[in-house]
N, C-alpha and C positions, 0 to 999 in steps of 0.2 A: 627189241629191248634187251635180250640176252645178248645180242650181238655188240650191243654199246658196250655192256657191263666187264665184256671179255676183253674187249680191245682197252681199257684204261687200267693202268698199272699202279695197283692199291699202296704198293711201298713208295710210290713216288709224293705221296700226301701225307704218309707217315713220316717220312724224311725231311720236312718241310717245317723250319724253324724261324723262330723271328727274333732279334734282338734292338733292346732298346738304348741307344745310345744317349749319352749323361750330358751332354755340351747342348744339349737343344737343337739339335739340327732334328730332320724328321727321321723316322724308320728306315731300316734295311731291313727288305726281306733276303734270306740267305736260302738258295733252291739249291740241295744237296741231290748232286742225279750222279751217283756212285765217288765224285771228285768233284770238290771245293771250287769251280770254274765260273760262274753265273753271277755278279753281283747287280742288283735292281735298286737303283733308289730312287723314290719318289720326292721330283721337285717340289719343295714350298714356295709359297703363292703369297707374297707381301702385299696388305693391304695398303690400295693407294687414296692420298686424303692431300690436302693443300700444303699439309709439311714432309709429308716425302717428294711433293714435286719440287717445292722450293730446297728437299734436302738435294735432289738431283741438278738443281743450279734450272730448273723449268722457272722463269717468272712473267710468261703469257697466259694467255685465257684459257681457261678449262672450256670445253666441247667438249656438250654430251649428246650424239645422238640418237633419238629416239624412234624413227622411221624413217623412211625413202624422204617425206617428204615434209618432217618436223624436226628442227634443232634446236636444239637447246644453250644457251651460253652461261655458263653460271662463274664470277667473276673471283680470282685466287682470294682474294683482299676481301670478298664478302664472305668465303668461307672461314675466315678466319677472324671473322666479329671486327674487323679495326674498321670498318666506314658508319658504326652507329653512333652518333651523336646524343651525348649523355645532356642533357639540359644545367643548366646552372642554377642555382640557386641561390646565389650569393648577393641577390637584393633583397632576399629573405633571410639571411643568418647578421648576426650580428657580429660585430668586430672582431671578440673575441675569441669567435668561431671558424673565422675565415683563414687562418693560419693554420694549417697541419701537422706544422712540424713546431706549435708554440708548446708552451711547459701548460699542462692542466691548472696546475697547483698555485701560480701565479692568478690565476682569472676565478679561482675557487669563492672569494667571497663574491666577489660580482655575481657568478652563478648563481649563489647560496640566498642572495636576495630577491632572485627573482623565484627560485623555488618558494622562497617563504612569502612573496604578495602572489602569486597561483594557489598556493596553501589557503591563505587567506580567504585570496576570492571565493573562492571554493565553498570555503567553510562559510561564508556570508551567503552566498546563492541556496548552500543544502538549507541553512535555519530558517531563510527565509520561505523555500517552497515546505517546510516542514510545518511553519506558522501559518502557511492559507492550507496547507489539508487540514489541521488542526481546527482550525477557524471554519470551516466551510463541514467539518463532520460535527463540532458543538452549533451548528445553525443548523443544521438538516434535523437534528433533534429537538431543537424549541419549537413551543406551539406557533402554528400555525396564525395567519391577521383572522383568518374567522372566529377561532379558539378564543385569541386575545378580546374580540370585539364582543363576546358573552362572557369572560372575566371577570365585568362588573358591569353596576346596575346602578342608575340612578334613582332616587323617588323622593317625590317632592311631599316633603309632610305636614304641608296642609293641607295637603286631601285626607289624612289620618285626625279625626276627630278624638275629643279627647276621651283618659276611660275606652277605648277602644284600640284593638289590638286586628293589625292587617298580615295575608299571606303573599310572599309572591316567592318567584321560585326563581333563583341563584345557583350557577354550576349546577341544575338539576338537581338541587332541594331547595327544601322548603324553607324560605326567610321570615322571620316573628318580627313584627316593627310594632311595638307597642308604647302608645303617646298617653303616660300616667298622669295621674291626680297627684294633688298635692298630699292628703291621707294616705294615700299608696305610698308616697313614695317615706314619708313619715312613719310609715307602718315597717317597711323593709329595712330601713337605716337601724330603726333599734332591733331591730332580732340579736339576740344572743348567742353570737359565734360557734360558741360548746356546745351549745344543741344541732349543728349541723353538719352532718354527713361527711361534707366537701364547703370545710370554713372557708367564708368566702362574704369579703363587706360590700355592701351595695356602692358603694363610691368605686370600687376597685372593678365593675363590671359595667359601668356606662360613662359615658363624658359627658352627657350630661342629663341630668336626677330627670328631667320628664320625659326622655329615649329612651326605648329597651330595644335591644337587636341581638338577637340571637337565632342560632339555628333551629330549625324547628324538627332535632332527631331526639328521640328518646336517648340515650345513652346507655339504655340495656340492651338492646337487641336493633334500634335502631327505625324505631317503630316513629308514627308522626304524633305527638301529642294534638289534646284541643284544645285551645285557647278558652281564656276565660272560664277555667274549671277547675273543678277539683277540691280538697278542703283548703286548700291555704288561699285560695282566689287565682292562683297565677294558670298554671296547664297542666293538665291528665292525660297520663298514657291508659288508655281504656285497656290494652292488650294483656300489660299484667301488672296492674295498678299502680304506677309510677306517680306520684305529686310531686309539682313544683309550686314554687310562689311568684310572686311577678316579678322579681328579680330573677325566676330561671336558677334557682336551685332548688338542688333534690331534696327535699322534705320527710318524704314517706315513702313506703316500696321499694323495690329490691335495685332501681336503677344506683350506678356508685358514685356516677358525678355529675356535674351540673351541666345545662347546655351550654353547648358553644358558643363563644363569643367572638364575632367573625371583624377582620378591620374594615373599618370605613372611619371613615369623617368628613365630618360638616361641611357644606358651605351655603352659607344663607340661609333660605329654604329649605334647601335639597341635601341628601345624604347620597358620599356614594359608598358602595361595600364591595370593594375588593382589594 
């Protein structure tokens, strides 16, 4: 190893410069071994492609081979994209369109009306799928045909004898159908207004003077009155001494208003309520 070290001559590495010339050609190294005599340049290596062959006036086939016993042919005119066939389109564009070197500005309104029925349709296709979401989310929220088919209640009242006041149960309370007397109903008509609670004339709470239909809720708390009780004749909230009269208003006790008066109406026989 000392024997290598001695025999290589250290100034000849230190003398050893390189400069860069400005025209683009490549390097020269400049090997100074006492006097300026040694000029090295390393050849550049031009990349070959289908336009430096065609620039050297080559316009035969490219061969490339790849082993003893595989070749390759790849064609000048395929490397240079001109054998791909662009498709047309011009039984799809319009007249207008088909010219490339015509003036815009002339075909502008033409254009301008076909922007505005695309516009259009548009705008007719968005409101119309805007009115079935609409449509289709206020229907997922109405009741239900079971719902609807307990809504209302039939009842034929000639089973309700007279003087006699029946329960049945409506949306889950309780319905008052009471089939009055002729003195009852003579007795409610004259009550004096100013003495009630919640003024209220017996015409304005039945359609007709020998039907009474009302809800059967206390309107204090919500408690079920009893029928046929109480001082005035009509129904007693026993819970916290609510009186009504057979007209179903508040009389006495702490309730504030009169029972509910639910709709129905006639036909023939039968009432419906809902």
């Amino acid at each position: 190893m000392n024997a290598i070290t001695k025999s290589v001559n250290v100034t000849y590495f230190l003398r050893a410069s390189t400069t860069v010339v400005s025209n683009g050609s490549s390097c020269i190294v400049t090997v100074n071994k006492g006097k300026k005599e040694k000029v090295t340049t390393i050849p550049s290596i031009a990349p070959k492609t289908s336009y430096t062959f065609a620039q050297n006036g080559y316009t035969g086939p490219i061969r490339i081979s790849s082993g003893p016993a595989v070749s390759t042919q790849i064609s000048q005119h395929r490397l240079a994209h001109t054998d791909i066939r662009v498709p047309s389109f011009d039984n799809y564009r319009k007249d207008i369109s088909k010219d490339p070197t015509a003036n815009t500005r002339r075909n502008a309104p033409e254009k301008e009306n076909i922007a505005y029925a695309v516009a259009a349709g548009t705008g007719l296709a968005t409101a119309y799928g805007a009115k079935s979401v609409v449509q289709s989310l206020v229907l997922s929220m109405a009741p239900s045909a079971d719902v609807l088919a307990v809504s209302k209640i039939e009842v034929k009242l000639s089973n309700i004898p007279e003087g006699q006041s029946m329960v049945f149960k409506w949306r889950g309370k309780p319905l008052f159908i009471r089939h009055r007397g002729v003195k009852e109903i003579e007795k409610e008509e004259s009550v004096d207004l100013s003495t009630l609670r919640d003024p209220q004339h017996d015409r304005e709470r039945v359609k007709k003077s020998d039907w009474l239909i009302v809800l059967g809720v206390c309107t204090h708390l919500g408690c079920v009155p009893i029928a046929n009780a109480g001082d005035f004749g009509g129904y007693y909230c026993p819970c916290h001494g609510s009186h009504y009269d057979a007209s179903g208003r508040i009389r006495k006790g702490p309730a504030p208003l009169n029972l509910e008066v639910p709709n129905y109406e006639f036909q023939d026989d039968i009432v419906i309520v809902g």
